[in-house]
C-alpha positions as CSV (number, residue, x, y, z in Angstrom):
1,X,0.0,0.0,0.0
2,X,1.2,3.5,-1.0
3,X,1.7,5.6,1.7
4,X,-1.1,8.6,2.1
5,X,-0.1,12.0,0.7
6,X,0.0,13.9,3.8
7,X,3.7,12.4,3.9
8,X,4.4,14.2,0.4
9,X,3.2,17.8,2.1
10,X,5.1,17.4,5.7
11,X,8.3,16.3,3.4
12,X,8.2,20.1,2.3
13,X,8.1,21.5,5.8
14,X,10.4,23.0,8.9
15,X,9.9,25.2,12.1
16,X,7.8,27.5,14.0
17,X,6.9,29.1,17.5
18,X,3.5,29.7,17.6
19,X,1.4,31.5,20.4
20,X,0.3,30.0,23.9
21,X,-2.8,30.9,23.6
22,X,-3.6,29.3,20.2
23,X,-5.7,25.8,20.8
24,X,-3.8,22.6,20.2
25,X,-5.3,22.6,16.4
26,X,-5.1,26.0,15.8
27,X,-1.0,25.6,16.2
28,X,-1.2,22.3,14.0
29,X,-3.1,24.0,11.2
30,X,-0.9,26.9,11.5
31,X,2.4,25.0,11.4
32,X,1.1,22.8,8.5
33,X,0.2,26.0,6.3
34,X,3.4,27.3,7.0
35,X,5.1,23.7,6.2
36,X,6.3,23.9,9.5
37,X,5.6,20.3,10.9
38,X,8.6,19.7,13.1
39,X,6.8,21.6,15.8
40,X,3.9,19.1,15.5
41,X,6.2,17.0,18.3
42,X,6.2,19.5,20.8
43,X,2.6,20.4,20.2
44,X,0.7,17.0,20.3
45,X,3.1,16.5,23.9
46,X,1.5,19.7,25.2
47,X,-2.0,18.2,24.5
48,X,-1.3,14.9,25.3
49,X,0.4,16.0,28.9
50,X,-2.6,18.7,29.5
51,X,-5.8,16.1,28.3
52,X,-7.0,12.9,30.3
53,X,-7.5,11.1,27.1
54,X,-10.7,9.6,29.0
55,X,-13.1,10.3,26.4
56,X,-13.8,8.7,22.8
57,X,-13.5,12.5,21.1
58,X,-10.5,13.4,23.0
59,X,-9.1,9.6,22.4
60,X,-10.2,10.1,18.4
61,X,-8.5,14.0,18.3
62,X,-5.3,12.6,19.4
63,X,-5.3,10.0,17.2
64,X,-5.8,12.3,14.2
65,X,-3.2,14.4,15.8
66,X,-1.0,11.2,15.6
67,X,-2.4,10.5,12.1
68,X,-0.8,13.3,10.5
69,X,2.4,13.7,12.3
70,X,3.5,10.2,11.6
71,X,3.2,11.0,7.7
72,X,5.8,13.8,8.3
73,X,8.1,11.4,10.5
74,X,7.6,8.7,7.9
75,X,9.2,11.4,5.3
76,X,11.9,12.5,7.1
77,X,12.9,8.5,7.6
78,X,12.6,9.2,11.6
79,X,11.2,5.4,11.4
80,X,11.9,5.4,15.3
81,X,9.9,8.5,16.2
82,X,7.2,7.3,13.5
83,X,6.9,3.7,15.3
84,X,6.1,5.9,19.0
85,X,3.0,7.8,17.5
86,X,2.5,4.5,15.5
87,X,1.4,3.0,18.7
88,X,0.3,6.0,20.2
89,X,-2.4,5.5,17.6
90,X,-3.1,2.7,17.5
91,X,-3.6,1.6,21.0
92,X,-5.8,4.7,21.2
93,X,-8.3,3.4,18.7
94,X,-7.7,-0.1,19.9
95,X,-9.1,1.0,23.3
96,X,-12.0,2.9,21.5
97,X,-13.4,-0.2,19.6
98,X,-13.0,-1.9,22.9
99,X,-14.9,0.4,24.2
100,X,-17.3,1.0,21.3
101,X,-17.2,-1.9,18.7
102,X,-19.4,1.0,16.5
103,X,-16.7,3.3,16.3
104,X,-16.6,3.5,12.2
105,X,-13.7,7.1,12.6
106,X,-11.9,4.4,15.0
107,X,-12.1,1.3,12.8
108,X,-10.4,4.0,9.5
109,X,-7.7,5.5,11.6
110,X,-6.9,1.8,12.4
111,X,-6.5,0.8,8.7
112,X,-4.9,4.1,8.7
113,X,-2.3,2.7,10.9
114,X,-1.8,-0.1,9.6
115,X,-0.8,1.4,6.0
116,X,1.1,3.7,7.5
117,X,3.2,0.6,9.9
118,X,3.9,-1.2,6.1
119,X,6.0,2.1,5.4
120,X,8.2,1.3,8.7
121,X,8.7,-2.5,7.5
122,X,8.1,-3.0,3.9
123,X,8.0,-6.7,4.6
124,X,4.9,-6.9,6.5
125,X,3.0,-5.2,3.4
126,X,1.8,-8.8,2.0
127,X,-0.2,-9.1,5.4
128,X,-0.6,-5.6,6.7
129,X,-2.2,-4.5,3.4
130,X,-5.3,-6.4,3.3
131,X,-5.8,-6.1,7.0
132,X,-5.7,-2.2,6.4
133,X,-8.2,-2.3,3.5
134,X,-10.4,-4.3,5.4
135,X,-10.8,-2.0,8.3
136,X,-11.0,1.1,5.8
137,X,-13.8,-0.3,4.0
138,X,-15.6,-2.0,7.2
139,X,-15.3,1.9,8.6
140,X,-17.1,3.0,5.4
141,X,-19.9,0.5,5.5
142,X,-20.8,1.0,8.9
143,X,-20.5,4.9,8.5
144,X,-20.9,6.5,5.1
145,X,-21.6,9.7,6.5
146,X,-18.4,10.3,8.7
147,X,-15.6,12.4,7.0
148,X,-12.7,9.9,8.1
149,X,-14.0,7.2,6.5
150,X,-15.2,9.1,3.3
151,X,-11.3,10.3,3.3
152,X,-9.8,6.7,3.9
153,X,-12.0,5.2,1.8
154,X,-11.1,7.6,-1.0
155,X,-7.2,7.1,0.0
156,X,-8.0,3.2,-0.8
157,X,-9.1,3.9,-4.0
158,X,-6.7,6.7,-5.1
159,X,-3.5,5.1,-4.1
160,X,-4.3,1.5,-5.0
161,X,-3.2,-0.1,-8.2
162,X,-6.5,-1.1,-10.5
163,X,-5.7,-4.3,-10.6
164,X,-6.5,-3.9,-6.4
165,X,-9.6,-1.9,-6.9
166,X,-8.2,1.5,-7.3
167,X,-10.2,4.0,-8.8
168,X,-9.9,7.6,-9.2
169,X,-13.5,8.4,-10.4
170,X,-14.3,6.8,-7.0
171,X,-11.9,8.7,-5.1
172,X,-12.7,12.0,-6.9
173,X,-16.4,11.6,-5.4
174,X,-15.4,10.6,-1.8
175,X,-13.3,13.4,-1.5
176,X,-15.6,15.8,-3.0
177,X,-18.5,14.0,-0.6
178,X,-15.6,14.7,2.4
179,X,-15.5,18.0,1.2
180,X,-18.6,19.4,1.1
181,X,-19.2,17.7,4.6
182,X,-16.4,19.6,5.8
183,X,-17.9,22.8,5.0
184,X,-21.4,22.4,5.9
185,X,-20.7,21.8,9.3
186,X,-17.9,24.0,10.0
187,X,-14.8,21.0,9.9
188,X,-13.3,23.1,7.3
189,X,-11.8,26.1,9.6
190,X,-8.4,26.1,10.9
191,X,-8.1,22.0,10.0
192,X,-5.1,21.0,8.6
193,X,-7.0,18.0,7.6
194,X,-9.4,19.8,4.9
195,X,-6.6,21.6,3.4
196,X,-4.9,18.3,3.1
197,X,-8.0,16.9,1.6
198,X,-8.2,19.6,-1.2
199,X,-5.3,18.9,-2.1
200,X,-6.0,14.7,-2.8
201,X,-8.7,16.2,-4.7
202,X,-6.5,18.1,-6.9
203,X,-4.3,15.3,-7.5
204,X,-6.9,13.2,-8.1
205,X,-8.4,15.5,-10.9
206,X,-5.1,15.7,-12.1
207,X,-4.3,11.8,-12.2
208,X,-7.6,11.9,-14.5
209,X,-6.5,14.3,-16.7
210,X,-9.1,16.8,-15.2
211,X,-6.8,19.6,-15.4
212,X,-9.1,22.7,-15.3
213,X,-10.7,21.2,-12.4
214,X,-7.5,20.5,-10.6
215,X,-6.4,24.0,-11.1
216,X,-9.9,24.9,-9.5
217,X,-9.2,23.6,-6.5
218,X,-5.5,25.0,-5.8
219,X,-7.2,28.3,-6.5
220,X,-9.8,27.8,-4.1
221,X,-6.9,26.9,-1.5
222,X,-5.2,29.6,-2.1
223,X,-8.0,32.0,-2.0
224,X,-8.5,31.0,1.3
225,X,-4.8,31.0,2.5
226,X,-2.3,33.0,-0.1
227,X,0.3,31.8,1.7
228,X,0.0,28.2,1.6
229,X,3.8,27.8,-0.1
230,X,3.2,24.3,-0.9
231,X,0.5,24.5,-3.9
232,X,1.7,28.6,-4.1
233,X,5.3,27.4,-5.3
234,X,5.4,23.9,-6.2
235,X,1.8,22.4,-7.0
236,X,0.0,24.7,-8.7
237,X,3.1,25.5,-11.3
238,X,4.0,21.9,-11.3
239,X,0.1,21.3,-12.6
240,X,0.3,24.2,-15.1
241,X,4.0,22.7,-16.9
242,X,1.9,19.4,-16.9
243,X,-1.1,20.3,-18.6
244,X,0.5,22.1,-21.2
């Protein structure tokens, strides 16, 4: 299994003090538009010392928290670091499945995990892979509505080979589904995670040749934050020398 291309947008990033008074992700959305992951370390310790972690939403923030910082550790080959927040994760989700066998956000970042732990040990991926899919797509059936599983479920499609059900039609709907979600009920400020999202759907458009639509989207990102240096300076031009 490919690895999920938050790890292509934190391989672009470096550092940044951010104010106290910020909430936990407010200072991760403002480090990952500024590419500035490695303070993502630092951060998630601050929440992770100042939280009980009693409660299935706290339990399923961290793990998101988790989620995407292990993309950025995976990048930087800190395979060490990535295997801490690795279980971080995933005993965090195991205990909420415990907990609540209905969890269908749990049962994705699982599979989520999972992909994520063949990128640590390569030789694992013959029976990690179909263990992740499995939990992506049981997350999906029991929820269709929850924006995690729309997004994991689209990541199956998008990054799997065709001959392994990959489909970017299919992953071009989830994530516009995901999308829309997002900003009907208010997921979409200050979330690193919809940015991130907006820009699977440009790639996506742009793996299927949907160029003008691909283009759409950066500029939609970018009207929203100008200074988002990662589609700014390398995506969006990249995408324009491609299309020509």
């Amino acid at each position: 299994m490919r690895l999920f291309p938050v790890i292509q947008l934190l391989l672009f990033c470096a550092s940044l003090s951010l104010p106290a008074q910020q909430t936990t992700r407010q200072q991760l959305y403002h480090s990952f538009i500024a590419c500035r992951i490695d303070q993502w370390g630092t951060i998630i310790s601050e929440f992770e010392k100042n939280t009980s972690l009693d409660t299935e939403a706290e339990k399923l923030e961290m793990a998101n928290y988790c989620y995407g910082y292990i993309g950025y550790l995976l990048g930087e080959k800190r395979l060490k670091d990535a295997e801490v927040y690795l279980k971080k994760g995933q005993e965090l989700v195991d205990q909420i499945i415990e907990a609540n066998p209905h969890s269908a956000a749990a049962y994705s970042y699982k599979g989520a995990f999972l992909g994520f732990r063949i990128s640590t040990d390569h030789s694992v991926a013959l029976i990690l892979g179909p263990s992740s899919a499995f939990y992506i797509k049981k997350a999906y059936q029991m929820n269709e509505q929850n924006i995690q599983c729309m997004i994991d479920r689209g990541n199956l499609y998008f990054y799997s080979p065709g001959f392994f059900g990959g489909d970017v039609t299919k992953a071009i709907r989830l994530y516009l589904q995901a999308v829309e979600k997002m900003e009907k009920t208010g997921e979409s400020r200050e979330n690193w995670e919809y940015f991130n999202l907006l820009v699977l759907l440009a790639k996506a458009y742009d793996q299927a040749k949907k160029y003008s639509e691909a283009e759409q989207v950066y500029l939609k990102i970018l009207s929203i934050e100008p200074e988002f240096s990662w589609v700014k300076k390398e995506l969006l031009p990249d995408l324009k020398k491609g299309a020509k």
